[in-house]
C-alpha positions as CSV (number, residue, x, y, z in Angstrom):
1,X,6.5,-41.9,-1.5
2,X,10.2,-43.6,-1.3
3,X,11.4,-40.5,0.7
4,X,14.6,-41.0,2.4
5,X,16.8,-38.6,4.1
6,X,20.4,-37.8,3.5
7,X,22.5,-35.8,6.3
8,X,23.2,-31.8,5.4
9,X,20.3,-32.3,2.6
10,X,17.0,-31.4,2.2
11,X,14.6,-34.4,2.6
12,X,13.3,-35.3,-1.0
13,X,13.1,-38.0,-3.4
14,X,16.3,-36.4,-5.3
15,X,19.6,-36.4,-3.3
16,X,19.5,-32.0,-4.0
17,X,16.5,-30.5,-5.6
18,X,17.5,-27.6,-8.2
19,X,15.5,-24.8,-6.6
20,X,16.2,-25.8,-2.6
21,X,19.6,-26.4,-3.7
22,X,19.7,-22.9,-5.1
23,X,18.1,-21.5,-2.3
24,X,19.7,-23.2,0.7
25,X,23.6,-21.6,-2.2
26,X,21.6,-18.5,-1.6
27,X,21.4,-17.9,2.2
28,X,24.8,-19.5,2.8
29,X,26.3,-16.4,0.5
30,X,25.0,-14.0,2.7
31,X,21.1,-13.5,2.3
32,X,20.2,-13.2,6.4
33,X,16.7,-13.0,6.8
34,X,15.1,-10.3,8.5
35,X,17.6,-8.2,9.0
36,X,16.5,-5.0,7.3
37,X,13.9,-5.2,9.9
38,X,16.0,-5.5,13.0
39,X,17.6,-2.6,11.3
40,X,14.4,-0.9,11.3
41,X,13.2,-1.6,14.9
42,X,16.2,-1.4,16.7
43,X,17.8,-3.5,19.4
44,X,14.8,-3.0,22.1
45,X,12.0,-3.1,19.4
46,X,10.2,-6.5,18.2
47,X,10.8,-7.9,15.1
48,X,8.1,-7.0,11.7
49,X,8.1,-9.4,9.8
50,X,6.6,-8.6,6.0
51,X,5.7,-10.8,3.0
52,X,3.0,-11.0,0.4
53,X,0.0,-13.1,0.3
54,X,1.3,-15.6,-2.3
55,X,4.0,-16.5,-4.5
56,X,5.4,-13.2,-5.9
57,X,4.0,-11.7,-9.1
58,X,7.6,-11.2,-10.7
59,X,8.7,-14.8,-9.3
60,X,9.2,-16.7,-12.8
61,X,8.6,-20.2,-11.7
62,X,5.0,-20.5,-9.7
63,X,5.8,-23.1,-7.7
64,X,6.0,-21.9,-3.5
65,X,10.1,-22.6,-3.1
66,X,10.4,-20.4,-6.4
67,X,7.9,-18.1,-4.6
68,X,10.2,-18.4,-1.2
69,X,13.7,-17.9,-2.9
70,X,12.0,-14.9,-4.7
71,X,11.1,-13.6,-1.5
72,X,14.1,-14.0,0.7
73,X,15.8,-12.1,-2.3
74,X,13.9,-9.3,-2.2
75,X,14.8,-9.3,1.7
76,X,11.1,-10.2,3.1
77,X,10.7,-12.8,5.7
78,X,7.4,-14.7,5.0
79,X,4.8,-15.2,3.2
80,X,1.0,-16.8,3.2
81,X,-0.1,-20.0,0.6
82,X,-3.3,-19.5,-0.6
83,X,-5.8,-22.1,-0.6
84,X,-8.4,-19.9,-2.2
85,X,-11.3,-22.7,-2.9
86,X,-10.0,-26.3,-2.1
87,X,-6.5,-27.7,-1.4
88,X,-5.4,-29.7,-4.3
89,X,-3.1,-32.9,-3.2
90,X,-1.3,-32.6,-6.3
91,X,0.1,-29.5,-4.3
92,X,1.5,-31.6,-1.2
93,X,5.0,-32.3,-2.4
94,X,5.9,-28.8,-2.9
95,X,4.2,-27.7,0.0
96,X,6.2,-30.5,1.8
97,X,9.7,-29.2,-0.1
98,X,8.7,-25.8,1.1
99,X,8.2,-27.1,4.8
100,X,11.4,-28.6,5.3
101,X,13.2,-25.4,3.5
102,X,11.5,-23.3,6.1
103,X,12.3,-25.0,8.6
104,X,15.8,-25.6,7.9
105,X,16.2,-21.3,7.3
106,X,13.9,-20.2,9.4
107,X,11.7,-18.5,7.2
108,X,8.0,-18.0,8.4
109,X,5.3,-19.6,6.4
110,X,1.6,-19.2,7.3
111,X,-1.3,-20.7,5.0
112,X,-4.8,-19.0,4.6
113,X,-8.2,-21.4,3.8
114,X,-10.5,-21.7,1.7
115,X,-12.3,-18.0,1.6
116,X,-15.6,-19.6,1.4
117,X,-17.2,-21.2,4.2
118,X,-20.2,-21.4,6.2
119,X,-19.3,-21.8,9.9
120,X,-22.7,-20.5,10.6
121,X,-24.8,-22.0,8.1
122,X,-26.7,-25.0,8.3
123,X,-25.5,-28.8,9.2
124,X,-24.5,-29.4,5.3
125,X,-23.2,-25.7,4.6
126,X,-21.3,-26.1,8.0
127,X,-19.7,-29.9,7.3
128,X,-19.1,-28.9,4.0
129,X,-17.0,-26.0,5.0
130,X,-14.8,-28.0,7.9
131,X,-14.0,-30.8,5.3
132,X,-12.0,-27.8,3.3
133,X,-10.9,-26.7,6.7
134,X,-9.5,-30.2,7.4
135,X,-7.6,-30.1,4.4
136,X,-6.5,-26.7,4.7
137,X,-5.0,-27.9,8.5
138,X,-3.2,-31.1,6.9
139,X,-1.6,-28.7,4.5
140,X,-0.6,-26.8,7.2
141,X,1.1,-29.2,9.0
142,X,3.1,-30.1,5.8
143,X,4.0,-26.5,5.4
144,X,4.8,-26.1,8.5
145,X,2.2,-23.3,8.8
146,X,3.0,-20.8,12.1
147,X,-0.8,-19.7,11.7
148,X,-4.1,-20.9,9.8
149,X,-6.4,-18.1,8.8
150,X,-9.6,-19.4,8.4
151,X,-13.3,-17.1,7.5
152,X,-16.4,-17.4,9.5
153,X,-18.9,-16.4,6.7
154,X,-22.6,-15.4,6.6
155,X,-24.6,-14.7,10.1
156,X,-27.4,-17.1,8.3
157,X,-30.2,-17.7,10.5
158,X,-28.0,-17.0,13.4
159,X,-29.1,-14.0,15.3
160,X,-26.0,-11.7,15.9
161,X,-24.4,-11.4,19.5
162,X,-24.0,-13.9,22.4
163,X,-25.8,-16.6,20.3
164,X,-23.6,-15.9,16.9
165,X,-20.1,-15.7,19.2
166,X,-21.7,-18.5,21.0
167,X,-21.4,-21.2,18.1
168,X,-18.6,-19.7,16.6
169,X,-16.5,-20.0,19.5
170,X,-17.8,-23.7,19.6
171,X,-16.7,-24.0,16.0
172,X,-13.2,-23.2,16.4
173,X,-12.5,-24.8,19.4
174,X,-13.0,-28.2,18.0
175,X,-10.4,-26.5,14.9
176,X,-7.8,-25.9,17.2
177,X,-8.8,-29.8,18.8
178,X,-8.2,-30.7,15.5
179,X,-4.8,-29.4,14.7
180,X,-3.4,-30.5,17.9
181,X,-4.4,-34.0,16.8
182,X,-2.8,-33.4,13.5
183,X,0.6,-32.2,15.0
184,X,0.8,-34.7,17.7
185,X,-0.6,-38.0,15.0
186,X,1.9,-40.3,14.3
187,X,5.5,-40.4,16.0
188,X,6.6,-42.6,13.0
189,X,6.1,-39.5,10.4
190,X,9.0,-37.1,12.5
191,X,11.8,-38.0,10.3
192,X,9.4,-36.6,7.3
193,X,8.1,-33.8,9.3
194,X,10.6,-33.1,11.8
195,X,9.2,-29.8,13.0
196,X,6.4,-31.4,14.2
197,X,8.5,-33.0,17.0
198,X,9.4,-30.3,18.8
199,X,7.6,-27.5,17.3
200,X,4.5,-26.1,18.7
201,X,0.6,-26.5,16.5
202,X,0.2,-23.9,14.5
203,X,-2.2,-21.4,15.8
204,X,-5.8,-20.8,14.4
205,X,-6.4,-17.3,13.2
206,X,-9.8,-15.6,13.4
207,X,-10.0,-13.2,10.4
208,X,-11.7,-9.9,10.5
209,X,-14.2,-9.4,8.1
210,X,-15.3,-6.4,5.4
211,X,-18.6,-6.5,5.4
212,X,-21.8,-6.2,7.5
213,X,-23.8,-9.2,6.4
214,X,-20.8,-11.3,7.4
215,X,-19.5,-12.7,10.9
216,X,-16.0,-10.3,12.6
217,X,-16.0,-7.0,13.6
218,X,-13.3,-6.4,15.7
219,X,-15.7,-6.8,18.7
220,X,-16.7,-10.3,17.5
221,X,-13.5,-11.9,16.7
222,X,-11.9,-10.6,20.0
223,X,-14.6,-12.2,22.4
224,X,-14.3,-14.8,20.5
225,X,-10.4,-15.3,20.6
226,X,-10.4,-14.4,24.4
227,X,-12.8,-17.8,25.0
228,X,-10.9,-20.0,23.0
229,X,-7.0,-21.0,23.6
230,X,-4.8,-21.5,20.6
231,X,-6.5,-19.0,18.4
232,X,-5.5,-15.2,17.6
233,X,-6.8,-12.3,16.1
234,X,-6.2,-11.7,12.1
235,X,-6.4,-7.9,12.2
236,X,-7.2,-7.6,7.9
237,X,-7.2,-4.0,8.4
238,X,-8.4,-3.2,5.1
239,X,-11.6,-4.5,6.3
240,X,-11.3,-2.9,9.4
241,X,-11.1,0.4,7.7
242,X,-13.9,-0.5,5.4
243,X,-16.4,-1.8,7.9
244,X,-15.5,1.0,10.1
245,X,-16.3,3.9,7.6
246,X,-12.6,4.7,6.8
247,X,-11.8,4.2,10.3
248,X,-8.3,4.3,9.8
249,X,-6.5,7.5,9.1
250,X,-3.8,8.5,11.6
251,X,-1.6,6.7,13.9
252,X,-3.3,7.3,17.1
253,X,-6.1,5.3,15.1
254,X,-4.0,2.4,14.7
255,X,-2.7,2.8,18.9
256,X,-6.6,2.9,19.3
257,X,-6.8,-0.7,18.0
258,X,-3.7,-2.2,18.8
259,X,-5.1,-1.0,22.7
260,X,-8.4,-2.4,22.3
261,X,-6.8,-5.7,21.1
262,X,-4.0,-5.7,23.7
263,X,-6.6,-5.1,26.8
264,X,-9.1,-7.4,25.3
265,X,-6.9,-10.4,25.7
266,X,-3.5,-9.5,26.5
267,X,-1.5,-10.2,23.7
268,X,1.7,-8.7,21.9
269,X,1.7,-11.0,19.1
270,X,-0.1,-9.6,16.1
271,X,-0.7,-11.4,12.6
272,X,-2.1,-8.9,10.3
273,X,-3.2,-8.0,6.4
274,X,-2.8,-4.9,4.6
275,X,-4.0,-3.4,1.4
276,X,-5.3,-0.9,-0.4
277,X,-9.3,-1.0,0.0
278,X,-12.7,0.8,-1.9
279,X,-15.3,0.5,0.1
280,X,-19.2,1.5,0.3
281,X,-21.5,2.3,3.6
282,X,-19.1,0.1,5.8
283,X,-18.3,-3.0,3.2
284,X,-15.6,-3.7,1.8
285,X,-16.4,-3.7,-2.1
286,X,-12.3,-4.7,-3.5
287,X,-8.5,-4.4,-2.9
288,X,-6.6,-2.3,-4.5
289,X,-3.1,-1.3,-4.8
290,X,-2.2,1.3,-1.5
291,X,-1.0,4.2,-3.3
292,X,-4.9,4.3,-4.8
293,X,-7.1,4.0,-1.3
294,X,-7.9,6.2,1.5
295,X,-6.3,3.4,3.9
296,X,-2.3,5.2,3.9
297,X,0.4,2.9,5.1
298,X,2.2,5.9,6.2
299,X,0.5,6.2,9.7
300,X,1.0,2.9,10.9
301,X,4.7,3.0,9.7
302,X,4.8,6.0,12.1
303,X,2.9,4.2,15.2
304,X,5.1,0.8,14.7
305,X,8.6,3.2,15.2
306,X,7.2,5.8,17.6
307,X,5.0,3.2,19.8
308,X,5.1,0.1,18.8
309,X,8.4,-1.6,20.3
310,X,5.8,-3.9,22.2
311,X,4.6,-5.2,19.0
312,X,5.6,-8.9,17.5
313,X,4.1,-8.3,14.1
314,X,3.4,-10.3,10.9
315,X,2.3,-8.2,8.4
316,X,1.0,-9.5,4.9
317,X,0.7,-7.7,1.7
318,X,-3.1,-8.5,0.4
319,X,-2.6,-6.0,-2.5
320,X,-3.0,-7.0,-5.9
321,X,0.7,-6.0,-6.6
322,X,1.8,-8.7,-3.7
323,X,5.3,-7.8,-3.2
324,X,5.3,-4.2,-4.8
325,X,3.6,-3.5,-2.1
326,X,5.1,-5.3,0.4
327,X,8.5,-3.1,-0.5
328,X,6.5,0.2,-0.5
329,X,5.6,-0.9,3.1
330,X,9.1,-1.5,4.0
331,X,10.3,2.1,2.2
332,X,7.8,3.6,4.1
333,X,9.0,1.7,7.5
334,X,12.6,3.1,6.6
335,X,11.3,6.4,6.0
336,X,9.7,6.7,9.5
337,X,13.3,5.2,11.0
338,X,14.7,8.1,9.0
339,X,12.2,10.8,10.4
340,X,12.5,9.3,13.9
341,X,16.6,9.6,14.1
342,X,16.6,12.9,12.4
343,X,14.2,14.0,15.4
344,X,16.4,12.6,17.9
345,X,19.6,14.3,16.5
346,X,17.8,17.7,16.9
347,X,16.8,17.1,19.7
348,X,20.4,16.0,20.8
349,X,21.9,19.4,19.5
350,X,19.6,21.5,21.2
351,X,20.3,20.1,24.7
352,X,24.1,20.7,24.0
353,X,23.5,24.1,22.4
354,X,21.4,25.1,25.2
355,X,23.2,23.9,28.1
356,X,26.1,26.1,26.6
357,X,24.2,29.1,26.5
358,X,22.7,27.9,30.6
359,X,19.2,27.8,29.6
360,X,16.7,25.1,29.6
361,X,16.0,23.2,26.3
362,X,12.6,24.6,26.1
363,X,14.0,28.3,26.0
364,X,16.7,26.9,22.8
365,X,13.4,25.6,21.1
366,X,11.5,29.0,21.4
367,X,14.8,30.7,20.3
368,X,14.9,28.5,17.1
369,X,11.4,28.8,16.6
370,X,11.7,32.7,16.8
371,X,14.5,32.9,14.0
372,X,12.5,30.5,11.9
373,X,9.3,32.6,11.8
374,X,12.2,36.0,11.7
375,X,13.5,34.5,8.4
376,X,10.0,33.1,6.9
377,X,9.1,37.3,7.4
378,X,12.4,38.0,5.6
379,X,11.6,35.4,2.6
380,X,7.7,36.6,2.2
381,X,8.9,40.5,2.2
382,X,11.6,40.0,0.0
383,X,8.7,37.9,-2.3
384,X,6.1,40.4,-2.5
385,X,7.7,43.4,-4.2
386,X,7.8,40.8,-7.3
387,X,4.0,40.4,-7.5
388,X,2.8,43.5,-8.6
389,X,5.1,43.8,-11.8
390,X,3.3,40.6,-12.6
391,X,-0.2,41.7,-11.6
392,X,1.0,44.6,-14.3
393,X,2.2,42.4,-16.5
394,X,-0.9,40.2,-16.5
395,X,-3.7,43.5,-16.7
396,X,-1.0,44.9,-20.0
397,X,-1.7,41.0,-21.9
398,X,-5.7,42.0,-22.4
399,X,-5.1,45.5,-23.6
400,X,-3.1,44.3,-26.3
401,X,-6.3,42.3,-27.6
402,X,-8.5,45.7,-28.1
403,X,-5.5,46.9,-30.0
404,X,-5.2,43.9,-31.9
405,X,-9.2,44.6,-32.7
406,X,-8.7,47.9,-33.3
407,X,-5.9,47.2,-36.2
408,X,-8.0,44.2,-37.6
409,X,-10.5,47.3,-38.0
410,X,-8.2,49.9,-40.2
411,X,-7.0,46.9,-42.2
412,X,-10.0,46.5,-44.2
413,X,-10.5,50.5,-44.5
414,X,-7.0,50.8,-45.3
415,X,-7.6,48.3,-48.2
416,X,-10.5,50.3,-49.0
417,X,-8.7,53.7,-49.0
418,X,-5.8,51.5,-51.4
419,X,-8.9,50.7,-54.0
420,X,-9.7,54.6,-53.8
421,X,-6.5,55.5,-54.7
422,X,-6.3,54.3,-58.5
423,X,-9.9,55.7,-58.9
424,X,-8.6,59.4,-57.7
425,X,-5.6,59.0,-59.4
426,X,-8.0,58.3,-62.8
427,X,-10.2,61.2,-62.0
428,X,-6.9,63.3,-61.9
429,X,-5.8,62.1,-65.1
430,X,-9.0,63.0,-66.9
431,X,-9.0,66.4,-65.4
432,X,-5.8,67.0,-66.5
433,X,-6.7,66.1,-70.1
434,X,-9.6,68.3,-70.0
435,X,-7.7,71.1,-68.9
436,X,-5.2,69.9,-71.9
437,X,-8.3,70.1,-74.2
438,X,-9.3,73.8,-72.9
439,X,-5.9,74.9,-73.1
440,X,-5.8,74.1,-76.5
441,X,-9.2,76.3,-77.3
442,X,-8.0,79.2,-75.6
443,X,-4.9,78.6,-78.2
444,X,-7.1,78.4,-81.0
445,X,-8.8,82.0,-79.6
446,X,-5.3,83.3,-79.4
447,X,-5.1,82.4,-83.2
448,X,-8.1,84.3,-84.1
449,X,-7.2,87.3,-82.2
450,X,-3.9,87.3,-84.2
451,X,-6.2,86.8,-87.6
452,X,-8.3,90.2,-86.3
């Protein structure tokens, strides 16, 4: 490759390449990652860690250090490559570039495989499936991947249970085998990878699945992950809600599972997916954006600042608007913080208020809460006397209708009586020249009388 290394630079072919020069400008003028989410969390709460599921929709370049300097911008932490079918090698030099940028800044990058593979198929489905594994593991190690997501696939001919968990748990421990062999190869290739000399393997994630014909519920992927060392649970709680029949609602829900998964086997690291989901009869049919599902961010941003100060969390955006929704997850974490301090304040003023008046806080609350229901009373009674005239108001509208009828009526036998009018005024004119015409007779007569 003719790679060589130049002190206070990043390793590459060019002495500083454009984009992890720009990047590397970027974080020395003051981009500190994860910070907003210490803020969040607070001195004796675990760091969440959020980032989308590939490189950023609104990233111009597609390249993953574009992708990476788009997301340390928008102040995210990490992110997950995406393999989708195969990993191409004309990919390897940028995944390398992005490697040694992550683990000069300390930026968290994960990788997830192929999506389609047949752990549980037959001997050709199944070799098939761990050659794109295999490559998806030498990618990671030249991404310096923190964890490996990998899919279990179709039950097959595999009955479900002890025998199912049985070969999958055989399955990935010769994966994590594997990797360890990858980390550990060659001495000679440290200078090129030099995380790999006193970093730890990445870890092999299990993933949850969303729907029935295919291997990981919870249940599964837990007994699987407590047998085998080196591998953790990917919670994709989209499918967890969708396999579970909307499962998730409220934030004891999501203490319910971080419980189960906790006493199963004894972890507080967690690397989970979110999204939007529609789902059918427990499967998962397609992501969607959050704001459109049944599956609410806003619960688990409560649990992870009321309860979750155990947590180590690494939580990626698999909705179709990627880093959108990756920021509406950290608005809604900021919300919670809000909501949680704003508690805390009241609460701090009604101890104070109430040891000043000598009682015990519980007194103060049912005081406040007895001049908040006093002055609700007061609001509704000085509402109501308004509603009648509006009632009134409202029965007066249809009347005017029938009156409106009523004059649509009289016109036309108004126009009628103004057609009568010339006629009478006619007949009056001929009476009157009749009455001319006998007038005129009787003169006549007065004529003759004179003549007698």
């Amino acid at each position: 490759m003719g790679l060589h290394i130049r002190s206070g630079s990043v390793l590459s072919n060019e002495p500083n390449p454009p984009k992890i020069k720009h990047l590397e400008d970027s974080l020395r003028k003051g981009v500190n990652i994860g910070q907003p989410f210490r803020l969040f969390c607070g001195s004796g709460c675990m760091p969440v860690k959020l980032g989308p599921a590939g490189v950023p929709l609104s990233c111009k370049g597609r390249t993953i250090v574009e992708g990476m300097d788009d997301i340390i911008s928008l102040g995210l932490e990490t992110m997950e490559v995406q393999t989708v079918r195969m990993v191409a090698p004309q990919h390897f030099e940028q995944y390398w570039q992005a490697g040694v940028l992550a683990h000069k800044t300390g930026f968290e990058m994960n990788i997830h495989g192929p999506y389609y593979t047949e752990l549980l198929g037959n001997r050709l489905q199944r070799n098939r499936s761990l050659a794109k594994v295999e490559a998806a593991l030498q990618a990671a190690k030249t991404i310096n991947a923190r964890h490996v997501t990998l899919h279990t696939g179709h039950y097959g001919d595999v009955s479900r249970g002890q025998v199912a968990n049985g070969q999958v748990a055989s399955v990935f421990k010769g994966i994590v085998q594997r990797i360890h062999d990858i980390w550990n190869d060659d001495e000679d290739i440290y200078p090129v990878f030099p995380w790999l000399k006193d970093g730890t393997p990445a870890k092999i994630g299990v993933e949850t699945s969303g729907r029935q014909e295919l291997w990981g519920s919870i249940e599964e992927v837990l007994e699987v992950v407590n047998h085998v060392e080196g591998t953790i649970p990917v919670l994709n709680l989209a499918h967890i809600h969708a396999r579970g029949h909307g499962r998730l609602r409220t934030s004891e829900d999501y203490g319910e599972l971080f419980d189960q998964v906790r006493e199963t086997i004894g972890t507080k690291e967690f690397y989970c997916h979110f999204s939007g989901v529609e789902h059918r009869m427990g499967n998962a049919m397609h992501y969607t954006q959050i704001k459109k599902s049944d599956l609410n961010f806003e619960p688990l941003a409560e649990y992870i600042i009321e309860e979750g100060a155990w947590l180590d969390m690494t939580l990626i955006s698999d909705s179709p608007l990627l880093e959108h929704d990756a920021m509406y997850m950290v608005q809604n974490i900021e919300k919670a913080r809000h909501r949680q301090l704003e508690r805390k304040a009241r609460e701090d003023r009604r101890k104070a208020l109430a040891a000043q008046a000598n009682i015990s806080p519980e007194e103060m609350a049912a005081r406040e809460a007895e001049v908040a229901a006093a002055r609700a009373k007061d609001a509704l009674a000085n509402v109501q006397p308004a509603v009648p005239a509006k009632k009134e108001e409202k029965v007066e509208e249809p009347k005017a209708e029938p009156a409106k009828k009523e004059a649509a009526k009289k016109a036309p036998a108004k126009k009628a009586a103004a057609k009568k009018a010339p006629a009478k005024k006619a007949a009056a004119k001929k009476d009157a020249k009749k009455e001319d015409d006998n007038d005129d007779l009787f003169a006549v007569e007065e004529d003759d009388d004179d003549l007698f």
